[in-house]
N, CA and C of each residue as an Amber inpcrd file, in Angstrom:
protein
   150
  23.7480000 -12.7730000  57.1480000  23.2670000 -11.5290000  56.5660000
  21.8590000 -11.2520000  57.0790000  21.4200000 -10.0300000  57.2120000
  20.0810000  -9.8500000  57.6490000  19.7050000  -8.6200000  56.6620000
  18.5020000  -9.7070000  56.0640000  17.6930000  -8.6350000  54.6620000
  16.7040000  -7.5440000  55.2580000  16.8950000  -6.4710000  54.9230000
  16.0800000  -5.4150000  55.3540000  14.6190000  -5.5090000  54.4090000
  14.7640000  -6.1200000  53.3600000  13.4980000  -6.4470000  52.1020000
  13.6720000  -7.8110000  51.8720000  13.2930000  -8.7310000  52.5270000
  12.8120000  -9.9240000  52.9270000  12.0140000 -10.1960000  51.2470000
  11.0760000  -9.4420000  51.4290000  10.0060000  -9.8230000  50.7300000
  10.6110000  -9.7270000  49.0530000  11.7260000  -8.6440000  49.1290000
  11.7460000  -8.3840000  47.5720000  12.8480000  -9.8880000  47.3340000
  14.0410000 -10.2700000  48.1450000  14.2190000 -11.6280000  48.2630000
  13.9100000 -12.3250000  47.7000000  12.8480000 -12.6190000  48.2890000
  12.1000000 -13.9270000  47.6210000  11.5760000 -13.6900000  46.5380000
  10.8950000 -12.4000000  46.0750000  10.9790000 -12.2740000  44.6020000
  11.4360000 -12.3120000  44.1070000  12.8720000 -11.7130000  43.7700000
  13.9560000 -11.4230000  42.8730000  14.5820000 -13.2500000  43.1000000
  14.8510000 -14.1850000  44.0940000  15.2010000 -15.2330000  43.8220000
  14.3770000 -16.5760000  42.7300000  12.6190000 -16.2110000  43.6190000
  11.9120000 -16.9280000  42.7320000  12.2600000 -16.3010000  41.1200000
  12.1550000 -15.2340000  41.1190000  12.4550000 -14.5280000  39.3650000
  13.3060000 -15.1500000  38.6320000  14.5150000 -15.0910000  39.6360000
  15.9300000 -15.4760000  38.5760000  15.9530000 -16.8320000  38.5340000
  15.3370000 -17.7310000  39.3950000  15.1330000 -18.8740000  38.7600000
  14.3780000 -19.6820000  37.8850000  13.5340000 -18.7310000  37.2120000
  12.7520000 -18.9820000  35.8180000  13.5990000 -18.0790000  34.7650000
  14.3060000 -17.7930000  35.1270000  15.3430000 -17.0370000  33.7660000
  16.2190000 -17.5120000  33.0670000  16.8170000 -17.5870000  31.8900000
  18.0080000 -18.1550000  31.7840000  19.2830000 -17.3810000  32.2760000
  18.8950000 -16.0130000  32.2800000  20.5220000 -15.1090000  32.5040000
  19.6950000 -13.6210000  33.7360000  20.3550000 -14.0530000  34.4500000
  19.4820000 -12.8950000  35.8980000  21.0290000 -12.4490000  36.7250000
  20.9330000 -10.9050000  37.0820000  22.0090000 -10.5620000  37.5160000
  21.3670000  -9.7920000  39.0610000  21.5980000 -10.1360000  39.7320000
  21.4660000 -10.0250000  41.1780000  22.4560000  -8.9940000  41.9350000
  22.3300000  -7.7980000  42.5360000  23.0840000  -7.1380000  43.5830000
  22.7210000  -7.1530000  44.5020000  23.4570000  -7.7840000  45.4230000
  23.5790000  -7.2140000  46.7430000  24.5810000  -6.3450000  47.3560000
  23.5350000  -5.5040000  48.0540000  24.4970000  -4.6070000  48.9170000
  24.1290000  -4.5930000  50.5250000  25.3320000  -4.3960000  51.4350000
  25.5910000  -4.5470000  52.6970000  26.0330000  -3.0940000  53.0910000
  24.7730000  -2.1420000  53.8820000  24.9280000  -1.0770000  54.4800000
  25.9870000  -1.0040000  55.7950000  26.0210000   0.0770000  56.4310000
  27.4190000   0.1050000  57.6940000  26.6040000  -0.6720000  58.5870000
  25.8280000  -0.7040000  59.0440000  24.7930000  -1.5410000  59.7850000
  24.7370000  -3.0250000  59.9200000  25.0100000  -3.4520000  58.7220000
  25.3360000  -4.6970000  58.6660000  23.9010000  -5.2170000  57.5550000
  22.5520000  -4.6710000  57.4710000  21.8790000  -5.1200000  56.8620000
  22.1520000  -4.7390000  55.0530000  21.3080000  -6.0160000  54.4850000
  21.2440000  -6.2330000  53.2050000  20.6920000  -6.4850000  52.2600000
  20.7660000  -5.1810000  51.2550000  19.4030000  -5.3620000  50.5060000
  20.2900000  -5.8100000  49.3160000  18.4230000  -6.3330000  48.4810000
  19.0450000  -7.4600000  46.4760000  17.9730000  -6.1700000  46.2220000
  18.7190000  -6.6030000  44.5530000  17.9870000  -5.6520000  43.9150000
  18.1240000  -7.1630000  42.1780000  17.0590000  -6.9970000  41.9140000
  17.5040000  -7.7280000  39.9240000  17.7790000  -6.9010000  39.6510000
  19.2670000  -6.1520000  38.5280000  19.4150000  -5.5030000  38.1560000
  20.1380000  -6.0150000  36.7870000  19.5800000  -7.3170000  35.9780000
  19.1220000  -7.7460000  35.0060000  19.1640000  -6.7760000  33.4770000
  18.5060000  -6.1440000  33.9370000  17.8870000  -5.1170000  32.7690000
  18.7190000  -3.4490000  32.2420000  19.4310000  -3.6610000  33.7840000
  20.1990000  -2.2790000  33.8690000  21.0630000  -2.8080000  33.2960000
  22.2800000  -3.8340000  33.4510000  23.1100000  -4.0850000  33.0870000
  22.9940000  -4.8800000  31.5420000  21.6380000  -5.2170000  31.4840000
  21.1300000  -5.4920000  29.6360000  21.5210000  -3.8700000  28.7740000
  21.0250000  -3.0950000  29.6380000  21.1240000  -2.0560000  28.4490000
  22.5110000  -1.1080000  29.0880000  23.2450000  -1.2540000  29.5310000
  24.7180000  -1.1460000  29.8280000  25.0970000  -1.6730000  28.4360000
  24.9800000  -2.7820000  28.3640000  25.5260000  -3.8670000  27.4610000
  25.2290000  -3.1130000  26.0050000  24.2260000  -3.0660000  25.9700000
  23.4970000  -2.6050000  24.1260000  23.8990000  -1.3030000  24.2900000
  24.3640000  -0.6080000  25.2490000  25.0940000   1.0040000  24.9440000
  26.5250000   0.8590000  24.3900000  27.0960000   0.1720000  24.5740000
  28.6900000  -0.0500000  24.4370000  28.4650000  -0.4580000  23.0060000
């Protein structure tokens, strides 16, 4: 895989490993590159809407 945000990477990995519960997306453009996003919080309040 080749990360187009390198940098957010290593944030979002260092992050989720001080967490107890961390939800991670990745997505893979036509290009082939791939960005993370924590999306943790989105899917927290997904959750408390239902």
């Amino acid at each position: 895989m080749t990360f187009s945000n390198r940098e957010v990477l290593i944030e979002v990995l260092t992050h989720a490993r001080a967490q107890p519960r961390c939800i991670i997306e990745f997505t893979t453009d036509e290009d082939g590159e791939t960005t993370v996003a924590d999306i943790t919080n989105h899917v927290k309040q997904l959750e408390e809407m239902s």
